[in-house]
PyMOL commands that place a pseudoatom at each C-alpha (Angstrom):
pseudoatom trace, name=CA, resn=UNK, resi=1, chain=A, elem=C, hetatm=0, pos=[0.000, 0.000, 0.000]
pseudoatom trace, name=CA, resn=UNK, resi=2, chain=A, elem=C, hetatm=0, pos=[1.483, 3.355, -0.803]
pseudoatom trace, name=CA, resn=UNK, resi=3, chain=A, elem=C, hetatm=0, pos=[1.291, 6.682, 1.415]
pseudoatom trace, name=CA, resn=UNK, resi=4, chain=A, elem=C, hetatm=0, pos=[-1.197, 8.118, -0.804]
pseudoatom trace, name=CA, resn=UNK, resi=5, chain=A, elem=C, hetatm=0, pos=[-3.733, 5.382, 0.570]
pseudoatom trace, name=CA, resn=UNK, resi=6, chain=A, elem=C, hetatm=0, pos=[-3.611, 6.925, 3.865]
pseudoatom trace, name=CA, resn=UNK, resi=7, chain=A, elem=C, hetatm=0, pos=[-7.241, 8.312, 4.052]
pseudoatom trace, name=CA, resn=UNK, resi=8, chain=A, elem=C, hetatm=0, pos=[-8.456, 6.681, 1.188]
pseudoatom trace, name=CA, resn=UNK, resi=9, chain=A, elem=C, hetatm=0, pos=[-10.893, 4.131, 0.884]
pseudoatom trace, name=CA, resn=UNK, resi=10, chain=A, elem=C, hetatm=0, pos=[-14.837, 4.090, 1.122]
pseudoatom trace, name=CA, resn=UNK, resi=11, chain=A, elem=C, hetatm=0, pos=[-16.702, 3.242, 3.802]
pseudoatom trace, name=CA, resn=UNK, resi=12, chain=A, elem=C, hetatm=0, pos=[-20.228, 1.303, 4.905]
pseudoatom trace, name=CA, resn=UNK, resi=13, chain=A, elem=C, hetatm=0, pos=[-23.323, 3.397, 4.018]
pseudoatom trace, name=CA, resn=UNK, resi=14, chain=A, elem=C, hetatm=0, pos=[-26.354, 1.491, 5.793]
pseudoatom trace, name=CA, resn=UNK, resi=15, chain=A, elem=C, hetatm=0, pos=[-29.500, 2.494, 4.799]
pseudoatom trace, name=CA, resn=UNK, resi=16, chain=A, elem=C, hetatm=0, pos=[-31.707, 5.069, 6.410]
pseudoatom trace, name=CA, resn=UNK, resi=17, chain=A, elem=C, hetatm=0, pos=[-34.551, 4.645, 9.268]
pseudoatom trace, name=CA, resn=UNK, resi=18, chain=A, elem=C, hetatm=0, pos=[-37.489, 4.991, 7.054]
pseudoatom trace, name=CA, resn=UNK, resi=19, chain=A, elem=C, hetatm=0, pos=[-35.676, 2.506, 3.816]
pseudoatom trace, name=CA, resn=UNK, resi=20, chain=A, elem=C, hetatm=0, pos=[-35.751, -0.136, 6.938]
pseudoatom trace, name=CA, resn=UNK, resi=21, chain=A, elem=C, hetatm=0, pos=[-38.896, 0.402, 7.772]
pseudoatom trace, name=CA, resn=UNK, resi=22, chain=A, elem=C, hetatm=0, pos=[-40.025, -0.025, 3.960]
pseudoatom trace, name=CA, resn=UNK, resi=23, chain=A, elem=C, hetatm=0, pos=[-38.035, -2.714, 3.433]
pseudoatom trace, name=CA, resn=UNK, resi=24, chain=A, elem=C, hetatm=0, pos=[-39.779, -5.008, 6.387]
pseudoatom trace, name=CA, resn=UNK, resi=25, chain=A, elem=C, hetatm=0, pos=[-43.297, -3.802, 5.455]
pseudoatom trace, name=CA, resn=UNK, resi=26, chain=A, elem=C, hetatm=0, pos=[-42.658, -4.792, 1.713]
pseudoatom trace, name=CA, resn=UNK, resi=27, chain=A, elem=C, hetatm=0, pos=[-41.293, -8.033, 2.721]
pseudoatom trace, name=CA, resn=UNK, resi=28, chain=A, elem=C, hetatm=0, pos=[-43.896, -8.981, 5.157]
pseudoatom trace, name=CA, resn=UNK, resi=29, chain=A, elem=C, hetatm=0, pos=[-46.695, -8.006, 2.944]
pseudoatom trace, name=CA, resn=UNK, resi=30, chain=A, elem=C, hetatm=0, pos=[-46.288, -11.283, 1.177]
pseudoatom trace, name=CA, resn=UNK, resi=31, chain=A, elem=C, hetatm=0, pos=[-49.433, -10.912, -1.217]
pseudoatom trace, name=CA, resn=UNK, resi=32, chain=A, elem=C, hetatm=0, pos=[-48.456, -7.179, -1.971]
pseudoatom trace, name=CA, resn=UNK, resi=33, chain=A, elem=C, hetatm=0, pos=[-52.476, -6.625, -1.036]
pseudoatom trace, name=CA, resn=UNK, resi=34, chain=A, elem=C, hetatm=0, pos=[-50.889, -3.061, 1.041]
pseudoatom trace, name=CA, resn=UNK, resi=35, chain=A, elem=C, hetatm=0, pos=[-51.936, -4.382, 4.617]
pseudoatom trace, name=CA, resn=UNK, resi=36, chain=A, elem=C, hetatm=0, pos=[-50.040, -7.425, 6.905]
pseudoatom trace, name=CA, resn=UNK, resi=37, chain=A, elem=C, hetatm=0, pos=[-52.242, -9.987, 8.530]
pseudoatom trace, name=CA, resn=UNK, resi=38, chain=A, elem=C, hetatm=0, pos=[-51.553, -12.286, 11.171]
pseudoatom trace, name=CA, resn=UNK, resi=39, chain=A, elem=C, hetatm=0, pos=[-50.502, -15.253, 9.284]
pseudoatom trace, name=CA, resn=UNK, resi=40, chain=A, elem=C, hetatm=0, pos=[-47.744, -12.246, 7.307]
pseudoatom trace, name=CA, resn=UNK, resi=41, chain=A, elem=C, hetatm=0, pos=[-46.685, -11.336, 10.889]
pseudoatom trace, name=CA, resn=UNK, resi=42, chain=A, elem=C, hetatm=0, pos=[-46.874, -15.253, 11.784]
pseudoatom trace, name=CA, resn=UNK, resi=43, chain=A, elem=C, hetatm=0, pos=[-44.280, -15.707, 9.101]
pseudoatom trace, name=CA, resn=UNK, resi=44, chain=A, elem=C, hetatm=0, pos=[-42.086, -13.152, 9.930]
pseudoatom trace, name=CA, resn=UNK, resi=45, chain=A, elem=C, hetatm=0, pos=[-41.943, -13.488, 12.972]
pseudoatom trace, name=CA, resn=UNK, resi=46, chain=A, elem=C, hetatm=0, pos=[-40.507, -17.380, 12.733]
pseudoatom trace, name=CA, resn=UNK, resi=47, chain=A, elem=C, hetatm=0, pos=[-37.903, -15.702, 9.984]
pseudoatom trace, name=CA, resn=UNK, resi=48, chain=A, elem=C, hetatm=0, pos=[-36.996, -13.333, 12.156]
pseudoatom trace, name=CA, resn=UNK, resi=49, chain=A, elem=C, hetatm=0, pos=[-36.837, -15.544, 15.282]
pseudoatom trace, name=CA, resn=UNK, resi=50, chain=A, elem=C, hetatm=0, pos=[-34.585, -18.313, 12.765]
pseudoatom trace, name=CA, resn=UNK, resi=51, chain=A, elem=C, hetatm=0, pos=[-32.210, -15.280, 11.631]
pseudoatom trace, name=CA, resn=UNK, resi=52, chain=A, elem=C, hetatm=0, pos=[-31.601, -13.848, 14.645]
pseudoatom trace, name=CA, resn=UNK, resi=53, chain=A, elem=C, hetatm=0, pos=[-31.935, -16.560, 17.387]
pseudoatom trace, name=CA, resn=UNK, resi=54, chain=A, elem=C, hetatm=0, pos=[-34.175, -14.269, 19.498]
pseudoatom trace, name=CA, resn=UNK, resi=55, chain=A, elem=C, hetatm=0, pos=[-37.800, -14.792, 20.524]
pseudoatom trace, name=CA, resn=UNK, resi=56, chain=A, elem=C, hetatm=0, pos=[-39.870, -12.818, 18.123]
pseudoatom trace, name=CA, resn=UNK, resi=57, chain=A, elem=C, hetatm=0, pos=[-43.507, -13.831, 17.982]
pseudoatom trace, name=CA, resn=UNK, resi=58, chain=A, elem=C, hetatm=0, pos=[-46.569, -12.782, 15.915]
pseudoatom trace, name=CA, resn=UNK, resi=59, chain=A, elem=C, hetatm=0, pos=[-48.244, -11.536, 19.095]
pseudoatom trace, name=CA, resn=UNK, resi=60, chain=A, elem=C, hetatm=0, pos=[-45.481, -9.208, 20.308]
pseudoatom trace, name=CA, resn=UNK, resi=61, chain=A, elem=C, hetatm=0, pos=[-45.435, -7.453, 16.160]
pseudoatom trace, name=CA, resn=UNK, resi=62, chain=A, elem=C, hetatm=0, pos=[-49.535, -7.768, 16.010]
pseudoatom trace, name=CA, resn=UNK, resi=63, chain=A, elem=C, hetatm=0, pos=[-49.209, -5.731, 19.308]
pseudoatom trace, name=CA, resn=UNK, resi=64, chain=A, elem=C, hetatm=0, pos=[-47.250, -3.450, 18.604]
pseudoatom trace, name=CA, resn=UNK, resi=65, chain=A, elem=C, hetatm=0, pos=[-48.163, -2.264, 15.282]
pseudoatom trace, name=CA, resn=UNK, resi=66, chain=A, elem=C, hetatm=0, pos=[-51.913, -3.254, 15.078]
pseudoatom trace, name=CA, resn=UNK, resi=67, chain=A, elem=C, hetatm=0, pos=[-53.091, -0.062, 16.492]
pseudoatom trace, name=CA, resn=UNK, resi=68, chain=A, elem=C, hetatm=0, pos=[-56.616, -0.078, 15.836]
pseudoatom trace, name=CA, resn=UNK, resi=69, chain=A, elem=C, hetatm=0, pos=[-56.919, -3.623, 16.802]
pseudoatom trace, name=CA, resn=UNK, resi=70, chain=A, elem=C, hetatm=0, pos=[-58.360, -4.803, 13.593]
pseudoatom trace, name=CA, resn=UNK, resi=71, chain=A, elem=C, hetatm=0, pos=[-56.705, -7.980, 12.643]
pseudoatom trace, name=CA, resn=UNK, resi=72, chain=A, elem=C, hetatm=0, pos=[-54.195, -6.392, 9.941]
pseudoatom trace, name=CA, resn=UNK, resi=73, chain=A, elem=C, hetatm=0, pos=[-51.113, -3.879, 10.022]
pseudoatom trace, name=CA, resn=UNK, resi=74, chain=A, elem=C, hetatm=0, pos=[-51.575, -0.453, 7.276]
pseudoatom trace, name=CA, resn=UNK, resi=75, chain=A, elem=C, hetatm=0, pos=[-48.466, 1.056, 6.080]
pseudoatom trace, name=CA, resn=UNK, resi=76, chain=A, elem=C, hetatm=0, pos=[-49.453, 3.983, 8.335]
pseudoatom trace, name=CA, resn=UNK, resi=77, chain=A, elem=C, hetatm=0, pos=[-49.757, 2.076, 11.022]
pseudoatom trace, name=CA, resn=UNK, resi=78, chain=A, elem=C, hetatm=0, pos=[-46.384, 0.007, 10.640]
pseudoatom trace, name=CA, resn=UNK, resi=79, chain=A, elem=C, hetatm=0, pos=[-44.501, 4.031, 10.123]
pseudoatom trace, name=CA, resn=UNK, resi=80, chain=A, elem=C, hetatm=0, pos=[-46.576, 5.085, 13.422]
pseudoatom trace, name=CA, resn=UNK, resi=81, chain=A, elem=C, hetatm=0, pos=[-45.770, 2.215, 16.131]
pseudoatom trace, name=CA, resn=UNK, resi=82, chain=A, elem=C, hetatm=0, pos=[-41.991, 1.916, 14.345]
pseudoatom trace, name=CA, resn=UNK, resi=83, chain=A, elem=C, hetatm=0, pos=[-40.148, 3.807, 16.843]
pseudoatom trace, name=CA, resn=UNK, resi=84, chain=A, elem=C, hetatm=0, pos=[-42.137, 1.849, 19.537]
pseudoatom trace, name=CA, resn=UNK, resi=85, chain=A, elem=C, hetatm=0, pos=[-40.868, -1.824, 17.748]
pseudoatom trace, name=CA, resn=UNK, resi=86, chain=A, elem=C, hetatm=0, pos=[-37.594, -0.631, 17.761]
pseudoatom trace, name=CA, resn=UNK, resi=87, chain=A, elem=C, hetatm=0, pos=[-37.684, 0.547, 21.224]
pseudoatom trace, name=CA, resn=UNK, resi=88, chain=A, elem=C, hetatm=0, pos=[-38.707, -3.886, 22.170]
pseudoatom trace, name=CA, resn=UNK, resi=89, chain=A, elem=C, hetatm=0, pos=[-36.085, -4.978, 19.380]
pseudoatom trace, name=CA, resn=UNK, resi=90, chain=A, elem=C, hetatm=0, pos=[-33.645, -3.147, 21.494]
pseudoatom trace, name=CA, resn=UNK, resi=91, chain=A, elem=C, hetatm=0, pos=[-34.958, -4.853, 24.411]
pseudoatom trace, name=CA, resn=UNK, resi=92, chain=A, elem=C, hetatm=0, pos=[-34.202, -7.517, 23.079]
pseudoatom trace, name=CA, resn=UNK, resi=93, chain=A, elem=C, hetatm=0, pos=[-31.160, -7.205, 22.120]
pseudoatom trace, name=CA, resn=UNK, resi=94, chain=A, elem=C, hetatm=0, pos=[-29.552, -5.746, 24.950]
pseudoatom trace, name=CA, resn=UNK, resi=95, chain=A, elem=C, hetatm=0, pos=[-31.117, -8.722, 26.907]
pseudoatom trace, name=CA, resn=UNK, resi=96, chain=A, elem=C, hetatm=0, pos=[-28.860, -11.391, 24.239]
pseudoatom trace, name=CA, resn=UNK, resi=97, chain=A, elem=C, hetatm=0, pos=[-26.210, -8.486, 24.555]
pseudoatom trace, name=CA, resn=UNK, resi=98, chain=A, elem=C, hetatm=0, pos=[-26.042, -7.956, 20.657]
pseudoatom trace, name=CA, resn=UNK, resi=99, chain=A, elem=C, hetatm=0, pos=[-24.686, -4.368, 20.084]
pseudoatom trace, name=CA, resn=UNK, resi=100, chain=A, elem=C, hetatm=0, pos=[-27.213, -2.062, 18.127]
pseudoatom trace, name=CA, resn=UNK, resi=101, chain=A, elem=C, hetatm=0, pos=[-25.918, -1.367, 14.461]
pseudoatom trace, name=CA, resn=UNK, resi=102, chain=A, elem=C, hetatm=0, pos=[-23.478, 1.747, 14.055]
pseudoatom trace, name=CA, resn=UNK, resi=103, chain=A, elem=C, hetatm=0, pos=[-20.094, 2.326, 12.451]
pseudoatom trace, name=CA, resn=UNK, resi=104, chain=A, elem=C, hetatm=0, pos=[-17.686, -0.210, 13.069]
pseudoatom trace, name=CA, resn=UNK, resi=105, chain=A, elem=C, hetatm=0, pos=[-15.378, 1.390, 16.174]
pseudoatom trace, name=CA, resn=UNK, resi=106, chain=A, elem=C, hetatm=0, pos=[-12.030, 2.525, 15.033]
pseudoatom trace, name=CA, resn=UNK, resi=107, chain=A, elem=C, hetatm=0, pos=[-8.867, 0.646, 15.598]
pseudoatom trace, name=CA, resn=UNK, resi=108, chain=A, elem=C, hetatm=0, pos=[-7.697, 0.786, 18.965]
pseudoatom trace, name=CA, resn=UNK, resi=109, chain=A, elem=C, hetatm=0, pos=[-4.141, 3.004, 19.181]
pseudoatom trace, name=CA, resn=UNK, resi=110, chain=A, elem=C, hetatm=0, pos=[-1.806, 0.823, 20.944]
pseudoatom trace, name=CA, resn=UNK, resi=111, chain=A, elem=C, hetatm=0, pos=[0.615, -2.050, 20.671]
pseudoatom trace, name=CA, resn=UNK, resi=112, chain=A, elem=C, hetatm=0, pos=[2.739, -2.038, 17.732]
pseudoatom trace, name=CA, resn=UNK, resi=113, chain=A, elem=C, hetatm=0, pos=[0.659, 0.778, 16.456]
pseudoatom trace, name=CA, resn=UNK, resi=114, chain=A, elem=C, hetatm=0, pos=[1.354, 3.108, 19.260]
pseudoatom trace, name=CA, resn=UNK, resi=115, chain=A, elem=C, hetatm=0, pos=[5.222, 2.197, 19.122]
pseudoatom trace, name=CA, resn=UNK, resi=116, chain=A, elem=C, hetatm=0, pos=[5.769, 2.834, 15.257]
pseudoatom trace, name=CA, resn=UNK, resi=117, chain=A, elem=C, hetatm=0, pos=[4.116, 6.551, 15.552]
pseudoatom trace, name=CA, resn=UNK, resi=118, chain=A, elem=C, hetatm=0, pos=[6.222, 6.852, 18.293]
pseudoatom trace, name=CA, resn=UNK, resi=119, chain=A, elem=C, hetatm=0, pos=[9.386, 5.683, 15.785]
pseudoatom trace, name=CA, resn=UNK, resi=120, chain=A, elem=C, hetatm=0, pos=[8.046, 7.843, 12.986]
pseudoatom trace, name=CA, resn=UNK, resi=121, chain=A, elem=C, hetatm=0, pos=[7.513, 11.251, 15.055]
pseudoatom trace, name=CA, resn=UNK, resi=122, chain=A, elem=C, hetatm=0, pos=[11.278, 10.567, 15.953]
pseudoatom trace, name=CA, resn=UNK, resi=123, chain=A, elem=C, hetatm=0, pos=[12.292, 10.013, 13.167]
pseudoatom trace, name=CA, resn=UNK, resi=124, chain=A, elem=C, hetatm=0, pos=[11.033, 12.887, 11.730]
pseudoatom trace, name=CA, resn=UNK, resi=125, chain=A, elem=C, hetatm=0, pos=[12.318, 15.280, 14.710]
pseudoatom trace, name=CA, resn=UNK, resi=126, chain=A, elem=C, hetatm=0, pos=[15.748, 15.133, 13.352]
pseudoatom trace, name=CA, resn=UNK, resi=127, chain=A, elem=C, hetatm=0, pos=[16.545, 18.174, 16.003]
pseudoatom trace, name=CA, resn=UNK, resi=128, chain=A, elem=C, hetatm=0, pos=[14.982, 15.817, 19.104]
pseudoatom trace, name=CA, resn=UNK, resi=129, chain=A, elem=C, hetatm=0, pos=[12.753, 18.594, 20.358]
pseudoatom trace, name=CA, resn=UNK, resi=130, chain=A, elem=C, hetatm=0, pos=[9.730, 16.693, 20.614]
pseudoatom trace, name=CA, resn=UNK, resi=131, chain=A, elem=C, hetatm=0, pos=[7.864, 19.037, 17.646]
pseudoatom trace, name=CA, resn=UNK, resi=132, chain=A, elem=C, hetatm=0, pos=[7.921, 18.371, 13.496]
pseudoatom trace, name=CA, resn=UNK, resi=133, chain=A, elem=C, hetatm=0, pos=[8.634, 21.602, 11.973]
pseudoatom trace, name=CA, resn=UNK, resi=134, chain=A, elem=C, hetatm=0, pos=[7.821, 22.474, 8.756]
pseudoatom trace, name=CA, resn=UNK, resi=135, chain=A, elem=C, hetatm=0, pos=[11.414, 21.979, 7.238]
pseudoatom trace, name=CA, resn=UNK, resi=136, chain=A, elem=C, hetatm=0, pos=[11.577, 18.584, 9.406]
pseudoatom trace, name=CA, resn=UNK, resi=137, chain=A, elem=C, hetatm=0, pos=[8.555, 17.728, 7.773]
pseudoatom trace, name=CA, resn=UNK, resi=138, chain=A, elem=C, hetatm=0, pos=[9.439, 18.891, 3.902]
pseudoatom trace, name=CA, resn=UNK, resi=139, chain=A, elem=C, hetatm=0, pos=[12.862, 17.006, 4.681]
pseudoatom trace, name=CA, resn=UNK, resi=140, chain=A, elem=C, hetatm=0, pos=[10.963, 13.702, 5.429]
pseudoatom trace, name=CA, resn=UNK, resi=141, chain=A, elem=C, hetatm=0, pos=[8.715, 14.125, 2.465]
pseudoatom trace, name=CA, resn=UNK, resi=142, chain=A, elem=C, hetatm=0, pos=[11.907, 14.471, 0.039]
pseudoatom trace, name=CA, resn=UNK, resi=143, chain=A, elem=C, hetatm=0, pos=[13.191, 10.894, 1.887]
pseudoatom trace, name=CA, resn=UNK, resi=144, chain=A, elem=C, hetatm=0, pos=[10.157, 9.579, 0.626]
pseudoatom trace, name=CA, resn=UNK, resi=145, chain=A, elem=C, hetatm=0, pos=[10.427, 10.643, -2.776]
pseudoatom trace, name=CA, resn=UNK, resi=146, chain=A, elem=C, hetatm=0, pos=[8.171, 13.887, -2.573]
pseudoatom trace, name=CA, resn=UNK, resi=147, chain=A, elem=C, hetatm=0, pos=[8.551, 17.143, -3.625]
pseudoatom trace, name=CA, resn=UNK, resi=148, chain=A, elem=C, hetatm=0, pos=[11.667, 15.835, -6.017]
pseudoatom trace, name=CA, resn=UNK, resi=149, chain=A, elem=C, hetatm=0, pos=[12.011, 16.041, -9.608]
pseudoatom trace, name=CA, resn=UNK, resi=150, chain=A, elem=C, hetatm=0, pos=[13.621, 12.851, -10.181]
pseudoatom trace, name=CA, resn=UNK, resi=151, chain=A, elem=C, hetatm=0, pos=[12.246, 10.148, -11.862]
pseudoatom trace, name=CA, resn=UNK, resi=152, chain=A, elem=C, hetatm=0, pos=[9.551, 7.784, -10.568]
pseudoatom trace, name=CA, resn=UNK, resi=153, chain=A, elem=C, hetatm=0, pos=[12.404, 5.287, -10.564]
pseudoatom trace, name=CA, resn=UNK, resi=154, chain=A, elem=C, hetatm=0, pos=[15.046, 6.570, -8.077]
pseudoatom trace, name=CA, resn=UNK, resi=155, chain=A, elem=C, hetatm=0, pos=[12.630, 8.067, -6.100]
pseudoatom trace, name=CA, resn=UNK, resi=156, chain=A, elem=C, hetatm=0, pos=[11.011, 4.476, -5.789]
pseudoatom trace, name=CA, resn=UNK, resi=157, chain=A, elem=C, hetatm=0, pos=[14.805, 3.433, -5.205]
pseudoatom trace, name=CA, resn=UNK, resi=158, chain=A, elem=C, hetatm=0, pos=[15.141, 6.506, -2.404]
pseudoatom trace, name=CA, resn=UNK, resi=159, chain=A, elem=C, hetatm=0, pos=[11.841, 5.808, -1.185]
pseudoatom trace, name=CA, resn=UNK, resi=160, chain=A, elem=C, hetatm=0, pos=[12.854, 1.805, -0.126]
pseudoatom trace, name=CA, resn=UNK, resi=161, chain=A, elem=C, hetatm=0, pos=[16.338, 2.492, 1.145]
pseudoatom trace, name=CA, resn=UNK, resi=162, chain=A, elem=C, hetatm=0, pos=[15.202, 5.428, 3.932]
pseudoatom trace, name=CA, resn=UNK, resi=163, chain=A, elem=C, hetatm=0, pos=[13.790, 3.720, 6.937]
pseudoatom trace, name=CA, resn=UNK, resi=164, chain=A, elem=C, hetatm=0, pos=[10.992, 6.242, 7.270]
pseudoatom trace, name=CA, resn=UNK, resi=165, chain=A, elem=C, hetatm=0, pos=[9.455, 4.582, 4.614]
pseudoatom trace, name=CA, resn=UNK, resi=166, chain=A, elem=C, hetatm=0, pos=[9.892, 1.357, 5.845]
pseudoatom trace, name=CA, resn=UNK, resi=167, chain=A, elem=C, hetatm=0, pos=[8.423, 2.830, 9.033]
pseudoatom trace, name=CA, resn=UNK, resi=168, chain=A, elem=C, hetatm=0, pos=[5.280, 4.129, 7.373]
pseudoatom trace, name=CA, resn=UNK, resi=169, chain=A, elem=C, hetatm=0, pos=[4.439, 1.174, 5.026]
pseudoatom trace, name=CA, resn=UNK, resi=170, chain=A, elem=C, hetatm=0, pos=[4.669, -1.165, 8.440]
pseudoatom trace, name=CA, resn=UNK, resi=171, chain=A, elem=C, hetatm=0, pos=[2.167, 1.541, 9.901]
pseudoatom trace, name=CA, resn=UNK, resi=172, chain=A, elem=C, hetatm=0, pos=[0.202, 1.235, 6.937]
pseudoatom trace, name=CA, resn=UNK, resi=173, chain=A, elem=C, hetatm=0, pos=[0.077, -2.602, 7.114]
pseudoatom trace, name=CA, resn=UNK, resi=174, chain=A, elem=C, hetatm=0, pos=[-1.011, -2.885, 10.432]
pseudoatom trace, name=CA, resn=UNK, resi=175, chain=A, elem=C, hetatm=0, pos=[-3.653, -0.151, 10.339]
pseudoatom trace, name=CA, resn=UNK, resi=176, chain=A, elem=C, hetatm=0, pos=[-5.448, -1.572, 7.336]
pseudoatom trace, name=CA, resn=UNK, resi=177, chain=A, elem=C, hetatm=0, pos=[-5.244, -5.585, 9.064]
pseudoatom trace, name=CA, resn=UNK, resi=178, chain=A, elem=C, hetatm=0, pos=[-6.306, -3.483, 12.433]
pseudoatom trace, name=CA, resn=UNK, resi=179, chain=A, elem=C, hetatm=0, pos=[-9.258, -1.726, 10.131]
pseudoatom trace, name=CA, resn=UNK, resi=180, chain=A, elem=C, hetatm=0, pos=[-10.302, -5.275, 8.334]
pseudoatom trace, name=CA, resn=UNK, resi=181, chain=A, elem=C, hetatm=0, pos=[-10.461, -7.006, 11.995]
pseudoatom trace, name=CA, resn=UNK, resi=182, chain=A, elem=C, hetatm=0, pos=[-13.028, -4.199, 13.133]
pseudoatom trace, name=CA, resn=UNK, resi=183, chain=A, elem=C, hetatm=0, pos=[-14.830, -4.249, 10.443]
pseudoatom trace, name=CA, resn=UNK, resi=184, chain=A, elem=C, hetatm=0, pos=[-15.049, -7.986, 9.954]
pseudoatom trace, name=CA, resn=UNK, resi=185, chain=A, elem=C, hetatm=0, pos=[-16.825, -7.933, 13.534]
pseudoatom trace, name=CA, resn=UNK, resi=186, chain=A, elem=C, hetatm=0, pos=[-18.885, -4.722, 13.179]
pseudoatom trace, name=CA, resn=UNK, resi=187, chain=A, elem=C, hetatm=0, pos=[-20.309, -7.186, 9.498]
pseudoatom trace, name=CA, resn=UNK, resi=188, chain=A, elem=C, hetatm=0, pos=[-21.271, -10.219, 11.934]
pseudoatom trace, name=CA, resn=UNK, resi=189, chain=A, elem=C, hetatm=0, pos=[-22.607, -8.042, 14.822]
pseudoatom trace, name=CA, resn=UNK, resi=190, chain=A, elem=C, hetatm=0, pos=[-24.492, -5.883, 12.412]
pseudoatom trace, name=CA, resn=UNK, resi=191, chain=A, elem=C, hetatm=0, pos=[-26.209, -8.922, 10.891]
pseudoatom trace, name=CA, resn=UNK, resi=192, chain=A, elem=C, hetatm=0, pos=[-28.664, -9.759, 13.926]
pseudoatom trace, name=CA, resn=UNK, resi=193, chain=A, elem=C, hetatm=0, pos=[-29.489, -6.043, 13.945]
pseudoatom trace, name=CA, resn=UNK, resi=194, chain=A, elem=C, hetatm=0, pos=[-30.603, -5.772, 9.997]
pseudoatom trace, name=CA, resn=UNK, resi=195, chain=A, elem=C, hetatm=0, pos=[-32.568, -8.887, 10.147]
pseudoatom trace, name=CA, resn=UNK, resi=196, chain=A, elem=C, hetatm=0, pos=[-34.752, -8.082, 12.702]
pseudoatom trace, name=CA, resn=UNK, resi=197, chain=A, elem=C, hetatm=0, pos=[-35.208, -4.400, 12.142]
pseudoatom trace, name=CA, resn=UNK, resi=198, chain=A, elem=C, hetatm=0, pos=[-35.166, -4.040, 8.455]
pseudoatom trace, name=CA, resn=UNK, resi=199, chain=A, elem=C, hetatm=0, pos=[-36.219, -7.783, 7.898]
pseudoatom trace, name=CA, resn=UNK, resi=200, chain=A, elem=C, hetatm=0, pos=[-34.423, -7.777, 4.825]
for i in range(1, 200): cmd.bond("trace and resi %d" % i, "trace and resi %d" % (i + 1))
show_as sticks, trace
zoom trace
């Protein structure tokens, strides 16, 4: 990975509140008919209850959204008692202790981390005096082959013989395993959480 990958990259972009909420009324509404009776919600519920390995039941979703008691769920209703569904999915899922859906948490600044930006940063402060100044900083960029008017292949060549770079393309490694790792959790954690709220 080179330096100009520091930064880079895209990122997760989950879908909004009221796509969820769209998505699980269009996928319980099994016979598209614009309303969800019990025997949708009975469904549903045991998909839900399979995906997740929580106890979701018919009763606890005819309940909840069923607001004018009359044996089927309206799209108005389902958008009305939403916040209130949420509210018992989180229940539930603090009860299993499944974290709620966000962004995955950043990568944790220690270890081997911690010790090459401490390596770097001296390495940089050629004068020891615990600050990068600008001309400490332009003279590190010109070790790594920026800011020169040499040819991409000696300042490849410059750029693997200085151990600055070597420094900063360990730092890179590790940060992007470190970044995989949390996201690689954040995907499985995130997985109960979509399935029961966006039943998609």
């Amino acid at each position: 990975m080179s330096i100009d990958a520091i930064g880079g990259g895209g990122g997760y972009n989950p879908p909004s509140i009221s796509e969820m909420r769209q998505r699980m009324f269009t996928k319980m509404d099994q016979d598209g008919d614009g309303v969800i009776s019990r025997g949708e919600c009975e469904t549903a519920a045991q998909e839900m209850s399979q995906h997740t390995g929580l106890s979701i039941t018919a009763d606890q979703m005819m309940s909840i959204f069923d607001l004018d008691q009359d044996g089927v769920i309206t799209q108005a209703e389902q958008t009305e008692a939403s916040p209130a569904w949420e509210e018992h999915m989180k229940g539930l899922m603090e009860t299993a202790g499944i974290r709620p859906m966000g962004p995955p948490p950043p990568p944790e600044m220690g270890g081997e981390l911690a010790e090459l930006v401490k390596e770097i940063i001296t390495a940089m402060d050629t004068d020891g005096d615990g600050a990068i100044s600008k001309t400490e900083y332009d003279a590190a960029m010109q070790q790594l082959g920026y800011g020169q008017e040499s040819d991409a292949t000696s300042s490849s060549a410059s750029t693997e013989e200085t151990g600055l770079a070597a420094l900063l393309a360990r730092f890179l490694e590790l940060l992007t395993k470190m970044e995989e790792d949390s996201y690689s959790r954040y995907s499985q954690e995130s997985q109960n959480y979509q399935g029961m709220n966006s039943y998609a």
